[in-house]
N, C-alpha and C positions, 0 to 999 in steps of 0.2 A: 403444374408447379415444378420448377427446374429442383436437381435434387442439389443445390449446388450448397456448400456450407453459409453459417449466417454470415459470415464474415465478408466470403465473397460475395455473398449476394451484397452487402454495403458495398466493394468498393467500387462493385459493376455501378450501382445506380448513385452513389453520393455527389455526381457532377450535376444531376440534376437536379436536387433537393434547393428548399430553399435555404439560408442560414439558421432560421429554427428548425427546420425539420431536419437539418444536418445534426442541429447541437441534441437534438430525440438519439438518433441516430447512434452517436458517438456516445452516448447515454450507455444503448443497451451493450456498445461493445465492451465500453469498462467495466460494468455491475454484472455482465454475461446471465446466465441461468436464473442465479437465486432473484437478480433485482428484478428479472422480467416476468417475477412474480406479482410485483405492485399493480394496483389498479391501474387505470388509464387518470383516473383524476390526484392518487397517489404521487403519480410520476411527474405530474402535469406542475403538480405544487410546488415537488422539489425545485424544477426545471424554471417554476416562472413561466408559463404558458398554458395552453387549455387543453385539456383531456381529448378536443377534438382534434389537435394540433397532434396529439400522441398516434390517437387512430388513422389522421392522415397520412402522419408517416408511416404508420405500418405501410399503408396501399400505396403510398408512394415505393417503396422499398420491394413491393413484388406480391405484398399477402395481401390474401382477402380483408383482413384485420389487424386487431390485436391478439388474439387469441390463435389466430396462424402463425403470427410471429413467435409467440410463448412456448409453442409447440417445436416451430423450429430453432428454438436457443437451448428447450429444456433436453431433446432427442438427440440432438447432435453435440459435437464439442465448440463450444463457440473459439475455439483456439487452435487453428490448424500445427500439424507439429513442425518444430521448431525450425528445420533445413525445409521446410514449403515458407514458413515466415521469413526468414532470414532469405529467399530467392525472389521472394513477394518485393520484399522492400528496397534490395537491388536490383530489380525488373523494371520496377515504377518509377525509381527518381536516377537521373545523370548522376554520373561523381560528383560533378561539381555542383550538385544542388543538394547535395545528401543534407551540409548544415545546414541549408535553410529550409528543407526540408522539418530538419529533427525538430528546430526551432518551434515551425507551426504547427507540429504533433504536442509540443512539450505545453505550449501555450494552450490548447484546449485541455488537456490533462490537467492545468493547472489550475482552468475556471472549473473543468469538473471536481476536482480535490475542493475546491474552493463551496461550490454546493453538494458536497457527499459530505464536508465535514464543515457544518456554522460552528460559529461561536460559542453557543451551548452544549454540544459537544465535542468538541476542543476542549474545553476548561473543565468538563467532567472526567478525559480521562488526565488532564493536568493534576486537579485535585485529588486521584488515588494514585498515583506518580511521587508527586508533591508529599503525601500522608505517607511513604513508607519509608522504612529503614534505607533501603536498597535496590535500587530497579534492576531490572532483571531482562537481556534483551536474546528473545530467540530464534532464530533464522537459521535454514539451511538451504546449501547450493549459492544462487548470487547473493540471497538474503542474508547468508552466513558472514559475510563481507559487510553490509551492512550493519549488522550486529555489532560486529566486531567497533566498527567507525562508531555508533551509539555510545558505545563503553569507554571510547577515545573519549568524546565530547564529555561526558559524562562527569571524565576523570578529571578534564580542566576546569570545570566550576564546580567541583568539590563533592558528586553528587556520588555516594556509595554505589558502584554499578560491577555487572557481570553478563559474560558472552555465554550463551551456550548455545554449539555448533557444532555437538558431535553427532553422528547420527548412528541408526545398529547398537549393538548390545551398551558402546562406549556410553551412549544419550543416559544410561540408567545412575552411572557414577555424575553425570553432572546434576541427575535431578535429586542427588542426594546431597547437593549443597544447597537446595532451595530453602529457608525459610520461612514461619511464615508472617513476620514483618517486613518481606521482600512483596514487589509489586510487578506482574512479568507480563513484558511485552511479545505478544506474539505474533510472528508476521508469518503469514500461512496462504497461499495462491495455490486458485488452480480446484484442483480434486483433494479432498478430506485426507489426509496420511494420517498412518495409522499412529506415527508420533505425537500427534499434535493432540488427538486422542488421548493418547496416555496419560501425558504431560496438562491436559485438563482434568482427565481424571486425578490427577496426584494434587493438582492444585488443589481441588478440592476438600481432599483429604486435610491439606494444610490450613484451608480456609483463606487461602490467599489469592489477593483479588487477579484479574487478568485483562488486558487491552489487547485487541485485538485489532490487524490490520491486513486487511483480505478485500479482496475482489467479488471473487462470488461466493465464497461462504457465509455469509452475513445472515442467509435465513437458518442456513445448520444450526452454525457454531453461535448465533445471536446470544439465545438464550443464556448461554451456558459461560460469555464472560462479563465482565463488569462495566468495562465499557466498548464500542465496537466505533473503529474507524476505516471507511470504505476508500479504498486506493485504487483505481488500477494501474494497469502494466503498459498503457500503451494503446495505440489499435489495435485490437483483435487479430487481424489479419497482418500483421506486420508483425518484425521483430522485439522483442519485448524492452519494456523502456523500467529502468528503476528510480528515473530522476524524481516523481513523484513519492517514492517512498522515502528518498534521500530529505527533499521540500520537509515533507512530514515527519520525520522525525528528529531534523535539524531543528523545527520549530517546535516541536517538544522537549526539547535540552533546552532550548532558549527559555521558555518558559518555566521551566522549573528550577533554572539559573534565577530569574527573575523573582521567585517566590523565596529564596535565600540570596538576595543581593550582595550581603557581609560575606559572606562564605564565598560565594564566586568570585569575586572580586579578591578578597584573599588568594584563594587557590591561583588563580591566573597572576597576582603578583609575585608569590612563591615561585610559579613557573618561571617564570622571565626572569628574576632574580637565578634560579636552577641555569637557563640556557644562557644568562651570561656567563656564570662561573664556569661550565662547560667550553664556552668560544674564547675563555679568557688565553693568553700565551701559556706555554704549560713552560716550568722551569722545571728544568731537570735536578738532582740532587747530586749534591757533587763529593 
């Protein structure tokens, strides 16, 4: 067995897969470690396919099984570091294929978003979003960015919101404006920080609830929030993609927009009534 990571071992063999055993494939690169914990019939359900479809692609991919594979997602990092990503993805495609490249990365990201998160949970973590005073959006590094953009959207259909993106001793002064009729989103990739940690522990304290939006933490950190929405980043072995988180929590604004229509609709009138007075001529006083 090559010792090679799991990622590369996908991009060596995905030419020869077939289009289900690709979309297995692209499965485990999203969900990484924790999802390659499900069953083979587990996976098979989410997927819409057969648990023997699962096992085939293990051994198409290089392993004895399924449980070779488990072994090589849980031992290793299923995320080579970042200057081996970011040299992967300029190695593999021409400049000028890069957009249409990103394109058909973004579009499987988009079916898998699409079966990591149905309808019923969607609107589960909607309604304790929806049920609070104030949402609460938390991210750091690109996520940080992200956050920030939440608490924009947030702010235009009227929805009481906050960024928190400090990290180090700062993160302790923003967790001391949480409430607990606040509802906090937490976006967390990759390996457990110890922030993320904390900041569950305080929730708790508050008794206020949490949505979570992670890759491979979902069997961790599962338990321990209220509702759990599965995102990834991208291929695995490629440069990490955030348009998937941006998808999902653009249509979480939308939706909680939606659940106060009068409010939204106000707020966004208010605005535009604001940005005209703003672009209007200024007259000076004389």
């Amino acid at each position: 067995m090559l010792q090679a990571s799991f990622a590369d071992q996908v991009s060596g063999r995905i030419a020869t897969l077939t289009p289900t055993e690709r979309r297995v494939a692209q499965h485990f690169l999203a969900v990484g470690p924790e999802g390659a914990l499900s069953s083979a019939a587990e996976i098979a359900e989410l997927l819409g396919t057969s648990d023997a479809t699962v096992v085939r692609t293990a051994k198409a991919l290089g392993y004895d099984g399924l449980a070779e594979l488990r072994r090589a997602l849980t031992t290793q990092d299923a995320r080579p570091p970042l200057e081996q990503r970011l040299r992967q993805t300029l190695e593999e495609t021409p400049s000028h294929e890069l957009l249409t490249a990103s394109i058909t990365h973004h579009r499987a990201d988009v079916d898998m978003l699409a079966r990591l998160v149905p309808p019923p949970v969607f609107r589960e973590a909607v309604d304790i979003l929806s049920a609070s005073s104030r949402v609460v959006w938390r991210g750091v590094g690109p996520s940080a960015h992200v956050a920030q953009y939440a608490q924009l959207l947030c702010r235009r259909v009227g929805q009481p919101s906050l960024a928190m993106v400090e990290t180090g001793a700062s993160f302790a002064d923003e967790l001391l404006a949480l409430r607990p009729d606040d509802a906090v989103v937490v976006m967390a990739y990759g390996r457990l920080q110890s922030h993320v940690s904390v900041l569950l522990d305080h929730l708790d304290t508050l008794d206020c609830p949490a949505v979570l939006i992670t890759d491979d933490l979902a069997r961790t950190l599962g338990p321990r929030v209220a509702s759990l929405l599965q995102c990834g980043r991208g291929a695995s072995g490629l440069f990490s993609s955030h348009a998937g988180t941006l998808l999902l929590v653009e249509a979480l604004v939308l939706a909680i927009a939606k659940r106060n229509e009068v409010r939204a609709e106000s707020t966004v009138a208010t605005l535009n009534r604001l940005r005209a007075s703003l672009a209007a001529p200024r007259v000076d006083a004389r």
